[in-house]
C-alpha positions in Angstrom: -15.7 6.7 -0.9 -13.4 6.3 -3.7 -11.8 8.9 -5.9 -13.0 9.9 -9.4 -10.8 8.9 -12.5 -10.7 10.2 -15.7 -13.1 9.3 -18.1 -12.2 8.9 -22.0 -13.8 12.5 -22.7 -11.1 13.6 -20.1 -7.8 12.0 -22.4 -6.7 12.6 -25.7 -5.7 9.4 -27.8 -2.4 10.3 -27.2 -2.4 11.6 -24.0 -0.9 10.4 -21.1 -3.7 9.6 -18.5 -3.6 10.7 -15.1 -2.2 7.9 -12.1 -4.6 7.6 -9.5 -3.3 5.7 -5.8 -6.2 5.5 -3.6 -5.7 4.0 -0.1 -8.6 3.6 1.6 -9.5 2.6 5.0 -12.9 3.5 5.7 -14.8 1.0 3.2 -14.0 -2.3 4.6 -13.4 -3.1 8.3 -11.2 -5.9 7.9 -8.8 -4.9 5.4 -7.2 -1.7 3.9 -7.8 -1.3 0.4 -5.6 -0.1 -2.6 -6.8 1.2 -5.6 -4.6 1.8 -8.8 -5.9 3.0 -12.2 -3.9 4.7 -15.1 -6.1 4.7 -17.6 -5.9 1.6 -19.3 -2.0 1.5 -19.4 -1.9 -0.5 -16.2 0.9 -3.7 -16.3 3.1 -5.3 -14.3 0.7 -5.7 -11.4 2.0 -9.3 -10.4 5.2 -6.9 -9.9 3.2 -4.6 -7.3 1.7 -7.3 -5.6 5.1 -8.7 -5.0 6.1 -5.0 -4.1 3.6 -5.3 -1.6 4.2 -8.8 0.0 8.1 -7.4 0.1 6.0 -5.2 3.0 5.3 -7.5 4.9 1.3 -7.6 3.5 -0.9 -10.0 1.9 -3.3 -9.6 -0.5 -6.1 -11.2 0.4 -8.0 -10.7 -3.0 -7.9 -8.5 -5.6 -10.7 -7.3 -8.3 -9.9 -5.4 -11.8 -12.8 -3.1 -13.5 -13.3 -1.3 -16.4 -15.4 1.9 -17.0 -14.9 3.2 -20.7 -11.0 2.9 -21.1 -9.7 3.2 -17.7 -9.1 0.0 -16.3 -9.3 0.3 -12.1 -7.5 -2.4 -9.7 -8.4 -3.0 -6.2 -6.3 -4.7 -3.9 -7.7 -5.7 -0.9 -5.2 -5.8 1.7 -3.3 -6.9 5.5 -0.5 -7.4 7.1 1.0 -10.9 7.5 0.8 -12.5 10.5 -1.9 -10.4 12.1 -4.4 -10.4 9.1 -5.6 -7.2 10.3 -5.6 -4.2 8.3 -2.7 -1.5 8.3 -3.0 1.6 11.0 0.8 2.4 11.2 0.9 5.9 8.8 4.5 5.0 7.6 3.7 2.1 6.2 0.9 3.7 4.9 3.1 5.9 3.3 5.7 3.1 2.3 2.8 1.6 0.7 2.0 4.7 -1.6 5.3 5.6 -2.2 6.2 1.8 -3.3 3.1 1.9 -5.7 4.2 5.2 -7.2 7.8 3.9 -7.8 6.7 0.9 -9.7 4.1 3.0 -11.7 7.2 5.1 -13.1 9.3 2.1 -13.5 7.2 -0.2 -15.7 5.2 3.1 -16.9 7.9 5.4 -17.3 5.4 7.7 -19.0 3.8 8.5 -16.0 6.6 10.7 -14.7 5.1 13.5 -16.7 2.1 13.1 -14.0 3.7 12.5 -10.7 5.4 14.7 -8.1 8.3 11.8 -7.8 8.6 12.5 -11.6 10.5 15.7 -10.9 13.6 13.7 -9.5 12.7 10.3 -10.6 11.0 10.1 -14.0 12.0 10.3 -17.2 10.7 13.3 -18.1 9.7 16.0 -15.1 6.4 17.5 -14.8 5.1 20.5 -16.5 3.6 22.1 -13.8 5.7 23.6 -10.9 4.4 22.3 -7.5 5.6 25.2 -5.8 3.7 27.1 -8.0 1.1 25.8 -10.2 -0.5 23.8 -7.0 -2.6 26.0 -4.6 -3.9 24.2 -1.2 -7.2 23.7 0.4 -8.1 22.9 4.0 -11.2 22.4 4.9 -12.6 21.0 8.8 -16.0 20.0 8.8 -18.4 18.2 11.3 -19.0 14.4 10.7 -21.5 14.4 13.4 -21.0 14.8 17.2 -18.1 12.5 17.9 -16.2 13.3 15.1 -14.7 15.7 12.3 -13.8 15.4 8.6 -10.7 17.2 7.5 -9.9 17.6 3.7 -7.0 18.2 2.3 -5.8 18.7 -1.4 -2.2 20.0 -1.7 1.2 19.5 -4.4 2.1 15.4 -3.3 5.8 14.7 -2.3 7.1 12.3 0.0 6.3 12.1 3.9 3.6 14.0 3.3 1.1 11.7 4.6 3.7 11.1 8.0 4.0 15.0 8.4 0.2 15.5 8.9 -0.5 12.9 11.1 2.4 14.3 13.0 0.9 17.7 13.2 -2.4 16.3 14.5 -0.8 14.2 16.6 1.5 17.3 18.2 -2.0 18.6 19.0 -3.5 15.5 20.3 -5.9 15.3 17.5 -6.3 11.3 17.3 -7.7 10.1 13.6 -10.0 7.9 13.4 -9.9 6.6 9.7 -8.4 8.2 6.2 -8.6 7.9 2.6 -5.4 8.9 1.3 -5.9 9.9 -2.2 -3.0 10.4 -4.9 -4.2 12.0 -8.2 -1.1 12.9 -10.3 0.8 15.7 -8.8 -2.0 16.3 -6.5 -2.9 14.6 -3.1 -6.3 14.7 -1.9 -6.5 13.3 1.7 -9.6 12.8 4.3 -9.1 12.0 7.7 -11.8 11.7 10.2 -10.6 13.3 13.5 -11.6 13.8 16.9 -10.4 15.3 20.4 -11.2 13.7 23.1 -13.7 11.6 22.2 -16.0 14.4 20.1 -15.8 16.4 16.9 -13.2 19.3 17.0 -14.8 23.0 18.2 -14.2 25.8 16.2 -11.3 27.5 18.0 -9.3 23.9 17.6 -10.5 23.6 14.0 -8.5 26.7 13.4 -5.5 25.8 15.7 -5.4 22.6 12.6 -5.7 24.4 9.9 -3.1 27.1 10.7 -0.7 24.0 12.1 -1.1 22.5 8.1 -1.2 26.0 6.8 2.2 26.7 7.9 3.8 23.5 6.9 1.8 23.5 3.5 2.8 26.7 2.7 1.6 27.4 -1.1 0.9 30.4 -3.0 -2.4 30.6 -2.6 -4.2 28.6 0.5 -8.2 28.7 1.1 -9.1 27.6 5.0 -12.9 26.6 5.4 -13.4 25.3 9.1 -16.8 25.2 10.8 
């Protein structure tokens, strides 16, 4: 399932319209997929794709949409030499962050919308991550076998590599993901089991105080059942 993007209704002509990175792995079996929209601002995409075979990927084929005036890119994506999709988490994450970088480079405007924009950009954020940014965790069953965990949180580096490392402290495998970067916010799925089934509710809650504590916001809902 892909994220949402902002509709015209949503931007003002002069307004800077909201980055979206969408990495999803769930959709296709084959390859892992990488959506990019910013309104429709979006250039220097022979630039990413280069960015991306400097990963050691190809892309195998790429599509480009438009749905009033955001203009959405899909690259469809593996990793050379294997032509299977990408499971490792850090490159994953190398992936995101490397699609973030060259979004404030060639669109420097976007800084104004990104959590790298703070250190990076031209011109930092308005909103104060540490502050503005609350957190939500929810656990959920995704039938017997499995669990779907949602996260939405303030987006910084490693973030991605920080929660797999949590579940995998707990010996919480995932599954699949759909790592979801909207602005300053990331909104992440992750379909996670133990042992083969969906997670109970004591182990539900073991997870979500694990994140809790290392996403420590100002304000934190937990939903797990």
């Amino acid at each position: 399932m892909l994220g949402s993007s902002p509709t015209a209704s949503d931007e003002g002509v002069d307004s800077v319209p909201m980055p979206i990175v969408l990495i999803d792995q769930d959709s296709d079996s084959n390859a892992t997929i990488v959506q990019l929209s910013f309104g429709d601002r979006l250039g220097a995409l022979i630039d990413t794709m280069k960015a991306l075979k400097d990963l050691g990927l190809e892309v195998s084929k790429g599509t480009v949409s438009t749905e009033g005036s955001v203009t959405q890119t899909k690259f469809f994506i593996t990793r050379r030499g294997t032509g299977r999709k990408v499971e490792d988490p850090d490159l994953l994450e190398r992936i995101r962050l490397t699609i973030i970088n060259n979004l404030l480079k060639y669109h420097p405007e976007s800084s104004e919308q990104l959590a790298m924009g703070e250190a990076f950009g031209i011109k930092a954020p308005e909103k104060k991550l540490d502050i503005d940014i609350a957190t939500h965790i929810h656990v959920t069953d995704d039938g017997p076998k499995r669990s779907l965990l949602s996260i939405e949180t303030a987006d910084r580096p490693g973030l991605l590599l920080e929660i797999i490392k949590i579940m995998a402290d707990i010996n919480i495998n995932v599954e699949s993901a759909e790592i979801d970067t909207e602005g300053l916010v990331a909104k992440d799925k992750f379909h996670v089991s133990y042992r083969g089934a969906a997670l109970n509710d004591s182990l539900s809650q073991v997870l979500t105080n694990c994140l809790r504590y290392y996403l420590r916001r100002p304000e934190t809902d937990e939903d797990s059942y």
